[in-house]
C-alpha positions in Angstrom: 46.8 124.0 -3.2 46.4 127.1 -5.5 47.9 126.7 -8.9 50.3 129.5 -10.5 48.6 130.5 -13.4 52.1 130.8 -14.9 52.6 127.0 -14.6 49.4 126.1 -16.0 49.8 128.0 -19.1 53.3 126.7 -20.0 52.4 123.0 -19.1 49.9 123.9 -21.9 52.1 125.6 -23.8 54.7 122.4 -23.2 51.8 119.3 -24.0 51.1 121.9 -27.6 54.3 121.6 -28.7 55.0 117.9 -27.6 51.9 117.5 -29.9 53.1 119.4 -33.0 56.5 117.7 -32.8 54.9 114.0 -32.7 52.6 114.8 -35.4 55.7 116.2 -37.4 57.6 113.6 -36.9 54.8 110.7 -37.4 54.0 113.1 -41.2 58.2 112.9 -41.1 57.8 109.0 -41.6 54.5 109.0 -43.5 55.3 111.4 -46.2 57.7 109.5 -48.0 55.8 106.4 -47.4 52.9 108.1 -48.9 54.7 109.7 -51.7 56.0 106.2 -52.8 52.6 104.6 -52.6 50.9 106.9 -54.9 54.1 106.8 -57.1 53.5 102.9 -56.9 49.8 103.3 -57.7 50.7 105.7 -60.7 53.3 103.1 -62.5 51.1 100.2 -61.8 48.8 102.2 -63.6 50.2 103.5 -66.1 51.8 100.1 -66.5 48.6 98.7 -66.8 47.7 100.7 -68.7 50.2 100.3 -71.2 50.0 96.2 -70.8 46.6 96.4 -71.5 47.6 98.0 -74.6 49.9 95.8 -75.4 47.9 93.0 -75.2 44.6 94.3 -76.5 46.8 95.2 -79.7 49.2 92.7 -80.6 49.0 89.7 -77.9 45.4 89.1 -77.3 43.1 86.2 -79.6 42.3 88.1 -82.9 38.9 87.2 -82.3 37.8 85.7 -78.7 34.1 84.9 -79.8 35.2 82.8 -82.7 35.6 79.3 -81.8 36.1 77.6 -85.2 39.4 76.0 -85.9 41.1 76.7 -88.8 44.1 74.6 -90.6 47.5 76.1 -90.6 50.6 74.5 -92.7 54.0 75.0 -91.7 55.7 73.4 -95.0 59.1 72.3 -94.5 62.0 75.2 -94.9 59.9 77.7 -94.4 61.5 80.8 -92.0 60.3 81.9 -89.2 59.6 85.3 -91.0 57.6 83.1 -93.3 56.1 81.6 -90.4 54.6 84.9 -89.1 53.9 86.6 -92.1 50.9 83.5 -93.0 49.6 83.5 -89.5 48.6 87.5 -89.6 47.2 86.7 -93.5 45.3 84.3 -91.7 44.4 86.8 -89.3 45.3 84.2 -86.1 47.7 86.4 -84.6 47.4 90.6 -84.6 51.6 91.5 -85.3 54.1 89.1 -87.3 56.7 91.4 -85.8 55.7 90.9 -82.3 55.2 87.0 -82.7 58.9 87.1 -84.5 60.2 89.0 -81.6 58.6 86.8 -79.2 59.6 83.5 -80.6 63.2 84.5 -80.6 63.2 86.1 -77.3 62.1 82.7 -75.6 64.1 80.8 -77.9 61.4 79.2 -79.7 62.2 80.1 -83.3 64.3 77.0 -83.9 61.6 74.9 -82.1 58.8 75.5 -84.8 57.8 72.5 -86.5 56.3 71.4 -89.8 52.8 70.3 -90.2 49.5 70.8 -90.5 47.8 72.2 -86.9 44.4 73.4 -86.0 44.4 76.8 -84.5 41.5 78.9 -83.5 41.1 82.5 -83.5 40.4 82.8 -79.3 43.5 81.7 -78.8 46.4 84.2 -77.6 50.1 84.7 -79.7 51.5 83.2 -77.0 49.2 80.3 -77.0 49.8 79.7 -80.7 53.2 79.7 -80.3 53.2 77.2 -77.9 51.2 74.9 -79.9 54.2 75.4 -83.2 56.8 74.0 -81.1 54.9 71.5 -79.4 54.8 69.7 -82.7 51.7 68.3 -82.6 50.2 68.7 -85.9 50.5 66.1 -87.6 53.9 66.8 -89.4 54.3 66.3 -93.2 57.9 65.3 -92.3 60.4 63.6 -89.6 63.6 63.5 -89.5 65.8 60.2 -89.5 69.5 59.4 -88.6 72.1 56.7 -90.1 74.3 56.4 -88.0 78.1 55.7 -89.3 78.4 51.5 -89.0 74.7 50.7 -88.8 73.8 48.2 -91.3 71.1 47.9 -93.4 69.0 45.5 -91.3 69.8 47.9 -88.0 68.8 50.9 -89.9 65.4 49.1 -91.0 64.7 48.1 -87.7 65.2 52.0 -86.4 63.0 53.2 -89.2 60.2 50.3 -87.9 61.0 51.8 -83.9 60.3 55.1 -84.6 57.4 54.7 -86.9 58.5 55.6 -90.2 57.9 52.2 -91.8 55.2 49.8 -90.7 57.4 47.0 -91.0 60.9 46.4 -92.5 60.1 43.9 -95.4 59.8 46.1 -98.3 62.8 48.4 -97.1 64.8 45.0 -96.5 63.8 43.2 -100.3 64.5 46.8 -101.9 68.2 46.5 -100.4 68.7 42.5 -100.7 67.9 43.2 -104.4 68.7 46.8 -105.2 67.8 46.5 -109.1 65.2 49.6 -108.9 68.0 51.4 -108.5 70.2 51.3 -111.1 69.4 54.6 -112.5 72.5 55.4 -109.8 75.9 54.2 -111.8 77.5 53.0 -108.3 74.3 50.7 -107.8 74.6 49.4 -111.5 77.9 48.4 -111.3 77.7 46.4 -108.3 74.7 44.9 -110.2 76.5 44.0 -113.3 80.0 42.8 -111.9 80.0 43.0 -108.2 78.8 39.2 -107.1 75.0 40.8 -106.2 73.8 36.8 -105.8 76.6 36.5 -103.2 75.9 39.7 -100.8 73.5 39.8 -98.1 72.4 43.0 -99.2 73.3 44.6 -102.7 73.0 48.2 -101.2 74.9 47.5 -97.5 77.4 50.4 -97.9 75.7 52.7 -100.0 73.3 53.7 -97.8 75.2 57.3 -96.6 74.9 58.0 -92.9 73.6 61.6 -92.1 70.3 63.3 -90.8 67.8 63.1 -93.8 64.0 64.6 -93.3 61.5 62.5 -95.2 57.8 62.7 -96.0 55.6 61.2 -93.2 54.0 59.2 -96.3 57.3 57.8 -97.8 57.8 54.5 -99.3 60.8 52.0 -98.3 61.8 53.1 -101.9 62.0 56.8 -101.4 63.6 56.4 -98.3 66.5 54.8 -99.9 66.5 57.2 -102.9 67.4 59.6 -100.4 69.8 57.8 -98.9 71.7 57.1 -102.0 71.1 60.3 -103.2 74.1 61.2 -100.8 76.5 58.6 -101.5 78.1 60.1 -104.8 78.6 63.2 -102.4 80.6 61.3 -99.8 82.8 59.7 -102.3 83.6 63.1 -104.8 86.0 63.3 -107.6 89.0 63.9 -105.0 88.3 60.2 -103.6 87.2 59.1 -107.1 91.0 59.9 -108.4 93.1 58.2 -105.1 90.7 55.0 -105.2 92.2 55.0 -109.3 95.3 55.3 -108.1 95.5 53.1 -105.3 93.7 50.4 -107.7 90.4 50.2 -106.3 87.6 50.0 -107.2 84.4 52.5 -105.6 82.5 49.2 -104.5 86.3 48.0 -103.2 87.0 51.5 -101.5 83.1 51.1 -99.5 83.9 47.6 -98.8 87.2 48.0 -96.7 86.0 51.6 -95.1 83.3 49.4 -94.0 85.6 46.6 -91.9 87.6 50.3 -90.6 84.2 51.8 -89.7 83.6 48.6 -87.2 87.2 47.7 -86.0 88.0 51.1 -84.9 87.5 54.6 -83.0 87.6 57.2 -85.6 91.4 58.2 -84.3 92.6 54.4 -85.3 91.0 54.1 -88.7 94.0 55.0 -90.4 96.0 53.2 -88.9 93.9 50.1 -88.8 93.9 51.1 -92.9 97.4 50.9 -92.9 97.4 47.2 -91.2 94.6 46.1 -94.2 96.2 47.7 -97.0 99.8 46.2 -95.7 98.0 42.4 -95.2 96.8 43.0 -99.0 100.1 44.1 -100.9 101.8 41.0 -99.0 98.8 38.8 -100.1 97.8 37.9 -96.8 94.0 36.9 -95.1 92.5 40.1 -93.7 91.3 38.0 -91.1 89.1 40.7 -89.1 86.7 39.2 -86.6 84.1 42.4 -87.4 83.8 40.0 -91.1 82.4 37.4 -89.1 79.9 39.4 -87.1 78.1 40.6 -89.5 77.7 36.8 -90.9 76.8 35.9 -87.0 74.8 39.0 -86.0 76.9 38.5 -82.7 79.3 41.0 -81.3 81.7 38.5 -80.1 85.3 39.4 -78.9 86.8 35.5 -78.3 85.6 33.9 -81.9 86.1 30.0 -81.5 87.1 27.9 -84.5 83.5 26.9 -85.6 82.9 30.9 -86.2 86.7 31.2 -88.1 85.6 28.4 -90.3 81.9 29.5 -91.4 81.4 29.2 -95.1 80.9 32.8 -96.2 82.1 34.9 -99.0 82.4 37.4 -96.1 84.5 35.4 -93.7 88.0 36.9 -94.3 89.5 34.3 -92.6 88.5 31.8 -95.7 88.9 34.4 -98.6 91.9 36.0 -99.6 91.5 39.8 -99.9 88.7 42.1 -99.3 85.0 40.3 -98.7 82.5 40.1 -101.4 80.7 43.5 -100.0 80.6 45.8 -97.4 79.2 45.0 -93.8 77.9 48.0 -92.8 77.5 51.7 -94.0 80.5 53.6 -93.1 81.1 57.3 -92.7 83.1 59.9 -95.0 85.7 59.8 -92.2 86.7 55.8 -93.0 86.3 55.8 -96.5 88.7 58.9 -96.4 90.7 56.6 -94.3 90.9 53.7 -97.0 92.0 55.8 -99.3 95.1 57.8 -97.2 96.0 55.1 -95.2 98.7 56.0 -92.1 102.2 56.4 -94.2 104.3 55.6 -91.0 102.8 52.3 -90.5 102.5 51.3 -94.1 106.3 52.2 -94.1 107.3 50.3 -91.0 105.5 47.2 -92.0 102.7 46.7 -89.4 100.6 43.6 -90.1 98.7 42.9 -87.0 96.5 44.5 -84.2 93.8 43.4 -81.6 91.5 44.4 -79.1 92.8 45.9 -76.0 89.5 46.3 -73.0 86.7 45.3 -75.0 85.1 48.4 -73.3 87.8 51.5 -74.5 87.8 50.6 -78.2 91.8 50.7 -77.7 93.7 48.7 -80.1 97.2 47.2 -79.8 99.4 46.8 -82.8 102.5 44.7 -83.7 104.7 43.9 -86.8 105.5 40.8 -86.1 103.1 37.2 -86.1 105.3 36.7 -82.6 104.3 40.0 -80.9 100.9 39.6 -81.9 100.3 36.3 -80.3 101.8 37.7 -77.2 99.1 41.1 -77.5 96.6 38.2 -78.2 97.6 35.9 -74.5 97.3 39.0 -73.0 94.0 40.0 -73.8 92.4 37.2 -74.3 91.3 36.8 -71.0 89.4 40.1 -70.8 87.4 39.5 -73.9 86.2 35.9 -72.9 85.2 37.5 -69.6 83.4 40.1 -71.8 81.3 38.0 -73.5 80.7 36.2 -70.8 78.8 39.3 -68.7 77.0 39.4 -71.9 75.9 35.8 -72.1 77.2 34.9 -74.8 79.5 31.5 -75.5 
């Protein structure tokens, strides 16, 4: 068949500009693609660029041939601007500024410890920084905790745990006998007319619970020096004037904050001060069970007769008022609590409370011998069951 030239040339024409429009609308697609690529490339390389400025100027080792490791001190107090400032002098880092920045942007600047660490001058900022928090470099200090109604033979076995003392005899003998402490007037008192050949331990009470940081090298000695340090500040001139005026003594005030501290949550001791300080002005027996723990070294919550009956200068249910000494160290919130005992209940009379779940801490209280003895058959159950989950008879 003879082809119409006509035809041919717009079937030519036609496949032409079916080719133009599928290139120009594959470029359509492409271009953008394209133009976002090499927009890529450009910021990865410029940001590259920059990062490698960055770090060549303030991140990277000072010196990444040098190998030697050099001693760095972090001394206790010292600020993180401190901090920074001796590491460039030292010329282990390139930028305190940048090492400040970067220690508070990922939260490290209150994790920098004292001590003495070995750094090298190939390592990175970040590297360094690292090892400051890590805390392992030998620190110059540590910090220890008293807690509010430890005594003095819990606390010396903590300070044995945790590796501050090798063993607890010298803290122990220094608190039995507390006479290389009398430069402190509380201490020399108790010394000179507070029955120090009848206490278990001549400084149980004074010790004053808070955080304290010690030297890694401190004796039993200046451990307690520090600890007493802080007792004049728990017990300041306001106390000083109510214990006057209340007729007690400090040694007195320490002494019944102490059985608060252990028969009580924190929202009961004044109340439980009110029952003590009502037992006293009617001359009765304090008669609190937490007295006769601390001669046992035995939580118990059912005592039997044969614990009511120990021969103790502490056993309040033998002595009339307060025991010879404190049994444990007890916070500035009890002692206050001696002092400003709960008005309502010193008003109404309240002379009794017990336990209620051995568990909760809860107290019940009563005026009267009868409604305590009731509180008591109640309860009673619950505590022997108590003990007995612990194993003890």
């Amino acid at each position: 068949m003879k082809k119409d030239k006509n035809y041919t040339y717009r079937s030519m024409r036609d496949e032409r500009e079916y080719g133009l429009y599928w290139y120009s609308g594959l470029w359509h697609i492409l271009r953008p693609v394209l133009v976002g690529l090499t927009v890529l490339v450009l910021v990865i390389g410029i940001g590259m660029t920059v990062w490698n400025k960055l770090y060549g100027s303030f991140l990277a080792p000072v010196d990444p041939a040098d190998e030697a490791e050099y001693t760095f001190e972090i001394q206790s107090g010292q600020s993180l601007n401190r901090v920074a400032s001796n590491l460039e002098s030292a010329d282990l880092i390139r930028s305190k500024t940048i090492f400040k920045y970067y220690c508070d942007f990922a939260g490290m600047a209150q994790k920098i410890q004292t001590g003495t660490y070995s750094l090298k001058k190939d390592m990175t900022m970040t590297e360094i920084a690292d090892r400051l928090t890590t805390g392992d470099g030998n620190p110059l200090v540590r910090n220890i905790t008293l807690i509010p109604g430890e005594t003095v033979e819990e606390f010396a076995a903590k300070l044995v745990k945790n590796g501050v003392l090798e063993d607890d005899k010298a803290f122990l003998a220094a608190c039995r006998d507390g006479k290389a402490f009398r430069e402190y007037y509380y201490i020399d008192d108790v010394l000179t007319s507070g029955h120090p050949e009848e206490r278990k331990y001549v400084l149980e009470g004074y010790l004053s619970p808070n955080t304290y940081e010690v030297y890694v090298t401190a004796s039993a000695e200046e451990i307690i020096r520090k600890l007493l340090s802080q007792t004049e500040a728990a017990f300041p001139v306001e106390l000083q004037d109510r214990a006057e005026e209340l007729g007690l003594t400090m040694d007195q005030t320490l002494t019944l904050a102490s059985l608060i501290e252990k028969e009580a949550k924190e929202s009961d001791f004044a109340r439980v001060s009110a029952v003590f300080h009502n037992r006293l002005k009617a001359n009765m027996r304090l008669e609190s069970d937490v007295t006769i723990h601390y001669i046992t070294g035995i939580r118990k919550m059912a005592l039997a007769d044969s614990d009511l009956t120990v021969n103790s200068p502490y056993n309040t249910y033998q002595v009339n008022g307060l025991p010879v000494g404190p049994i444990c160290n007890p916070s500035p919130a009890a002692i206050r609590a001696a002092l400003y005992p709960d008005e309502t209940m010193i008003a109404e009379k309240y002379l009794y409370f017990c336990a209620k779940e051995p568990e909760s801490g809860e107290l019940y209280f009563s005026k009267t011998l009868d409604q305590h003895r009731r509180a008591v058959e109640a309860y009673a159950p619950k505590w022997q069951q108590y003990d007995l989950d612990r194993g003890i008879k």
